[in-house]
C-alpha positions in Angstrom: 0.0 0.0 0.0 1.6 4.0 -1.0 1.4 6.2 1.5 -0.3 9.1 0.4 0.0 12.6 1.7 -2.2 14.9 3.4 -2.3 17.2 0.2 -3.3 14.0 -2.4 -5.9 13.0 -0.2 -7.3 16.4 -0.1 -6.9 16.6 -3.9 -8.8 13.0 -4.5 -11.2 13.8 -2.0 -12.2 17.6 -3.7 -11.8 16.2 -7.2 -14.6 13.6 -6.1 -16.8 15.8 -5.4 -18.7 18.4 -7.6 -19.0 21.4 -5.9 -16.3 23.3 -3.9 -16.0 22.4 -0.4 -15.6 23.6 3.4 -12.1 23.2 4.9 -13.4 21.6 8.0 -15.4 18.9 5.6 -11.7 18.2 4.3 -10.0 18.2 7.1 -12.5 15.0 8.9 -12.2 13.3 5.5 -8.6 13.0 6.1 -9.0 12.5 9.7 -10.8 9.4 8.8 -8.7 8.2 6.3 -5.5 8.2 8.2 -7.1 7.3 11.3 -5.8 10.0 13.3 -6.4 10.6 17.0 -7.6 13.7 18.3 -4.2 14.6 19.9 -2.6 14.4 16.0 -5.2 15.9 14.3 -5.1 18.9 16.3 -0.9 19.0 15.8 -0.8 18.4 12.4 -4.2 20.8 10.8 -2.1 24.0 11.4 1.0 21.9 9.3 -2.0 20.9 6.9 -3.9 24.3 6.4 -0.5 25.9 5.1 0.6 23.6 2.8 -3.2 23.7 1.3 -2.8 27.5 1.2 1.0 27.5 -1.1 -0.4 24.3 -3.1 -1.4 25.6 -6.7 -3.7 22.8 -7.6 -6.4 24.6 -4.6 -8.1 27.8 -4.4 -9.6 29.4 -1.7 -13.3 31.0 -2.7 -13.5 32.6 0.7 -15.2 31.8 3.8 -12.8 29.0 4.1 -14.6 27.3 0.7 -12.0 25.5 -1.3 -12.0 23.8 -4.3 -9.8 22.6 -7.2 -8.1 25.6 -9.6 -8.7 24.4 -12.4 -12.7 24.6 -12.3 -12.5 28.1 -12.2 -11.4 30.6 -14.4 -8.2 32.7 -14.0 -9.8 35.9 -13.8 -11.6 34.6 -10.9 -9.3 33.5 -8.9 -6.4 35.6 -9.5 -6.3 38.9 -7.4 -4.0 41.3 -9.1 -1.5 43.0 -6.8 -1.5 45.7 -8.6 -5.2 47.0 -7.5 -4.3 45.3 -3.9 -1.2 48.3 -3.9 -3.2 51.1 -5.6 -5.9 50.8 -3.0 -2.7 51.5 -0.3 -2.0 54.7 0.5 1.8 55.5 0.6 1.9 58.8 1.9 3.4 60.5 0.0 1.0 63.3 -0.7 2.6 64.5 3.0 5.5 66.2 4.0 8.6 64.6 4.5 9.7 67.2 6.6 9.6 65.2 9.5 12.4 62.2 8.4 15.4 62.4 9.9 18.8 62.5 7.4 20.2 59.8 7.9 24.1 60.4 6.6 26.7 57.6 5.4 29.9 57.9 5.2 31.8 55.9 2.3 34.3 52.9 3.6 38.0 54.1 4.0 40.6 52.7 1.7 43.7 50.5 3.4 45.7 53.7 2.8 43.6 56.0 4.5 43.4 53.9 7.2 47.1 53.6 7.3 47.3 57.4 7.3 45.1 57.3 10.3 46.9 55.0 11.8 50.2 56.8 11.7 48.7 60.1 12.7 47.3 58.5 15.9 50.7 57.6 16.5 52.5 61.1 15.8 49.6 62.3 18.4 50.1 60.1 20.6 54.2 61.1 21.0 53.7 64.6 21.0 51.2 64.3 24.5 53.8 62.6 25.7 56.6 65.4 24.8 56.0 67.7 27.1 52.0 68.4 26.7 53.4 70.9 23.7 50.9 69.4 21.4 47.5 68.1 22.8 45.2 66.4 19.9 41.8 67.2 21.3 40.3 65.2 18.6 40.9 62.1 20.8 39.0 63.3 23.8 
């Protein structure tokens, strides 16, 4: 005997019949047909539900009604994204007055850093000659 998955049980049992159908119908049909106790029904629906959702061959109608893609037609069951992000408003008809400026400086080369490097050190040995020279950008 194959071992079928949730998802192909699903698929048989919605192809079977000939009207779209609730997800809870779908869900005791495959109860029953792995035998599942309470405990692993109730871990694995969650598991089930989601891979339903990302599996092409099933389309959600609303109201948690579900049936098989390809009875419908495209424009049916397609939502364009498009008029999902027109619908959003992006604010930009407002001022941006109120963004902070966010400034970034550009990555130092090896030689600038070198430079750096060496200037630290000049600083460093005029403190110590006597307090002539005091680089205040250190402190």
């Amino acid at each position: 005997m194959v071992k079928k998955s949730t998802l192909d049980i699903a698929y048989e049992y919605v192809q079977s019949r000939k009207n779209e159908v609730p997800f809870s119908e779908i869900w005791n049909h495959i109860i029953e047909t792995l035998s599942l106790s309470e405990a692993d029904a109730n871990g694995k629906v969650a598991k089930f539900y989601t891979n339903l959702m990302f599996d092409g061959r099933f389309v959600d109608l609303g109201d948690n009604i579900w049936d098989l893609r390809s009875r419908h037609p495209f424009d049916k069951v397609h939502i364009d994204l498009n008029d999902v992000y027109n619908d959003v408003d992006d604010g930009d008809d407002e001022s941006d007055d109120d963004e902070e400026e966010i400034i970034v400086k550009k990555p130092k080369s090896e030689e600038e850093d070198d430079e750096e490097e060496k200037d630290e050190d000049d600083n460093s040995e005029d403190e110590n000659n006597g307090g002539r020279r005091i680089n205040k950008s250190l402190y």
